[in-house]
N, C-alpha and C positions, 0 to 999 in steps of 0.2 A: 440818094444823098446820104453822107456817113455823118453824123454829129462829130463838133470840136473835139480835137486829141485833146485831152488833158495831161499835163506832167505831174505824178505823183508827187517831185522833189519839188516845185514851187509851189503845187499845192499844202504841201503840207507845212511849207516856209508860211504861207499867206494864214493857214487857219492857227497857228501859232502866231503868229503874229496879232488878228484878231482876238484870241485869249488875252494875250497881253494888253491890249489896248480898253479890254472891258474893264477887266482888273485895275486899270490905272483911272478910266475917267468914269467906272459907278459903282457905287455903292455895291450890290447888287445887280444881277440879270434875274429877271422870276418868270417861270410859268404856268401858266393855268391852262385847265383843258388838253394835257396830256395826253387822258382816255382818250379824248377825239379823236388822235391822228390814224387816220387809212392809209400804216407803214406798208402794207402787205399791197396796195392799190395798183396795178397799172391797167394803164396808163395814171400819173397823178401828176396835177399841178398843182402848184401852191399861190395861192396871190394874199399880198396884201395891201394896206396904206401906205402910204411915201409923204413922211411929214420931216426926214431928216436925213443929212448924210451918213447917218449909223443902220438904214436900211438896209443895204447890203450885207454890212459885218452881222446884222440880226442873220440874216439865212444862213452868211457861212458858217455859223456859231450852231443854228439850230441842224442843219445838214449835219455836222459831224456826230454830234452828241442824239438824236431822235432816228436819225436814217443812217450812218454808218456804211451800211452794206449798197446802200445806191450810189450813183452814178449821178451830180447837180449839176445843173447849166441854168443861165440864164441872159435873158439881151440887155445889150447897151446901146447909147445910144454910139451911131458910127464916129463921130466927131469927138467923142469924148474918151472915145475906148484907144482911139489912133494918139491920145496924150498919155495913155497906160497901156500899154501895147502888152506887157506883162500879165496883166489878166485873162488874154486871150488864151492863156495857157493852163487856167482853174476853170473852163467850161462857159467862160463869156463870149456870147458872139455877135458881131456887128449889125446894129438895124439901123436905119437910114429914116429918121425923122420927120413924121407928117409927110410923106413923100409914097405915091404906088407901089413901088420897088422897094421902099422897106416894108411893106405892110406884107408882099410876097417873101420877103425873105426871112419875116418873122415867121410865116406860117410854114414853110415850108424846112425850114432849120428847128422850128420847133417841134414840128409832127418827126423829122427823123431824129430829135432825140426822143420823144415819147414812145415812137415804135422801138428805138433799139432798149429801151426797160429804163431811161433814164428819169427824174426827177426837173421838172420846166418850177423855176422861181419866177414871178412879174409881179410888177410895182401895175397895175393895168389903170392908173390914172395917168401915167406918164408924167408928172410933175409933182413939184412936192405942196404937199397941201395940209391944211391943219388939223388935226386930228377933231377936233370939235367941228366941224364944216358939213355940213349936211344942203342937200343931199348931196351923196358922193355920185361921181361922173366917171366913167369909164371910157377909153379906147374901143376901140372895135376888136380889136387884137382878140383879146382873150377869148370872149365867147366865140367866135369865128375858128379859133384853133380848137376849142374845147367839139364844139360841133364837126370839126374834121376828122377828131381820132376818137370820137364817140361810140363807142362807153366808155366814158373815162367818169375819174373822180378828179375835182376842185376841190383842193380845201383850204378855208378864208384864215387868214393867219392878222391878230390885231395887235399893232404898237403903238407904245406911248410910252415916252421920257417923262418923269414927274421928280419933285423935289418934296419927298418926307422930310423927316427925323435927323437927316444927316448932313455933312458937308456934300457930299458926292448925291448926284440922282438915281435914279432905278429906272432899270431899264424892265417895262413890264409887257409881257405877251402872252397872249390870249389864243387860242387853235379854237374855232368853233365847228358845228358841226358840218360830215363834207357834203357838196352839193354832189347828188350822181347825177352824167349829164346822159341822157339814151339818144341810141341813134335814131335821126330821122327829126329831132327838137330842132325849132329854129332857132336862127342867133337871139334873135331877139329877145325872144322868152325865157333864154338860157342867161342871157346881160343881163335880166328884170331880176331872177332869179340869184344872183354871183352879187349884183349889188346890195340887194336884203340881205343876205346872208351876212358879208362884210358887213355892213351898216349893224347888225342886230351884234356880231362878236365884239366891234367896237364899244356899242353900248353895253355892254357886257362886263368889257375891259374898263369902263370909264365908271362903272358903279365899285369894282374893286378896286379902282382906283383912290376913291372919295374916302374909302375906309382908312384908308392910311397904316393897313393892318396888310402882313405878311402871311396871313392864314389863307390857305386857299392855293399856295402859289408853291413851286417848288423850284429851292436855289438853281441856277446852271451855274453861276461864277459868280464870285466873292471877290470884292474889290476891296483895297485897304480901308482901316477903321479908323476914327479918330479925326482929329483934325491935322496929325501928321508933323512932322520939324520940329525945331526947339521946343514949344511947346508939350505939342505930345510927347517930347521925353521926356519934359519938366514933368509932366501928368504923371507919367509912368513912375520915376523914382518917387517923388511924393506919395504914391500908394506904398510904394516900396518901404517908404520909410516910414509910414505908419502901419506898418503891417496890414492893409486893407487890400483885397482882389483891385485889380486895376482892370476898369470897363471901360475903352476905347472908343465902342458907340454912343452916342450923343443920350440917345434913349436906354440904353443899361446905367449910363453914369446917371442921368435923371432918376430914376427907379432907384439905384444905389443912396444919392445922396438924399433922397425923402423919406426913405428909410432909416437909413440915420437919425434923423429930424424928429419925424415923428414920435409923439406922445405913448408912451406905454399904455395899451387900453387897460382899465380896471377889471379886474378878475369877476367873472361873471358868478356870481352866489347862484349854485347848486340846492332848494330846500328840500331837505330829507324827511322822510316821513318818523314821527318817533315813537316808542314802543308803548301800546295801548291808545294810539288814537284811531280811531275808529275810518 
């Protein structure tokens, strides 16, 4: 069995597309755990949580900018991909929902894209769920395919949408470390295994999240600043006109205008020693 043709020209319509669409509704994309990724891995799968419709645009975004040089698929559900018939053309391929025949068509579409060197994305809860929701629950799918083209690497990939500083949210993600699955591991042990792991990169993700601090993470996309419209133009010439930098994030103008504000501290007296004291 050969994996989905992909077309270059819609693919690279759809991951422009996705650019655009980050850049317009966050603040921000960040990620952390970089080091983590096993680029070089095959077989590799990636799984993560599914707590929103920006789940997918997260991988298309993360596949072009982290793995470049691979080859990405991943399943839909068949009812839903037959109303975007379009995507079946960036590496998406039909699976048939709580049903025998999808459960073989997953694995079996899945292992021929792992054998031919490609990259498998899965949402492996199959529904969308809250990132705060413990304990997470998994499909059979994943560890069953992972135990098929074994030696393979899994690796847990953690999202979450939050609201800093800004008009706009951040989209924040998290790569933790990858699970290696070895031949001959049962499903089972191998799903005990893929859920910690998730479960541990999520909490991970949710302690930098709590900081509300940008350290640690590294930009992919920059979304517009400011609060945007008449306004923010308003904002913009009034710095103009007082000759002051003009800081469009909610937290530079903050900083900006405390500084202002603030009190000149008093000059800290230096005492010097004076000649002939002992």
């Amino acid at each position: 069995m050969q994996p989905p043709v992909i077309s270059r020209f819609v693919l690279a319509f759809f991951r422009n597309t996705a650019r655009r669409y980050f850049r317009r509704h966050f603040h921000a994309v960040r990620l952390s755990g970089a080091d983590q990724l096993a680029a070089q891995a095959k077989p590799l799968l990636v799984y993560a949580n599914h707590s929103s419709w920006w789940d997918p645009m997260v991988a298309t975004l993360l596949a072009e900018q982290l793995l470049p040089g691979r080859r990405h698929y991943a399943p839909m559900d068949a009812a839903s991909l037959e109303r975007y018939r379009i995507l079946k053309k960036i590496g998406i391929f039909p699976v048939e929902m709580a049903t025998a025949r999808g459960a073989v068509q997953f694995l079996r579409t899945g292992e021929a894209v792992l054998r031919s060197g490609g990259v498998l994305w899965v949402t492996p809860e199959g529904r969308f769920v809250d990132a705060r929701e413990r304990p997470r629950s998994f499909k059979p799918g994943l560890a069953g395919l992972a135990v098929r083209v074994a030696p393979c690497t899994v690796q847990p990939l953690a999202i979450e949408y939050v609201f800093w500083d800004e008009r706009l949210p951040e989209c924040l993600l998290r790569l933790g470390k990858p699970v290696q699955v070895a031949a001959g591991e049962s499903a089972e042990a191998v799903e005990a295994r893929l859920v910690a792991a998730l479960e541990g990169t999520m909490d991970e993700l949710r302690e930098l999240a709590l900081t509300r601090s940008n350290a640690g993470f590294t930009v992919l996309e920059r979304g517009a600043l400011g609060v945007g419209g008449a306004y923010g133009l308003g904002k913009r010439l009034w710095a103009a006109l007082r000759g002051q930098p003009y800081a469009a994030e909610h937290t530079a103008a903050a900083a900006v205008a405390q500084a202002a504000v603030a009190p000149r501290p008093e000059p800290i007296a230096i005492p010097t020693e004076e000649h002939g004291n002992a």
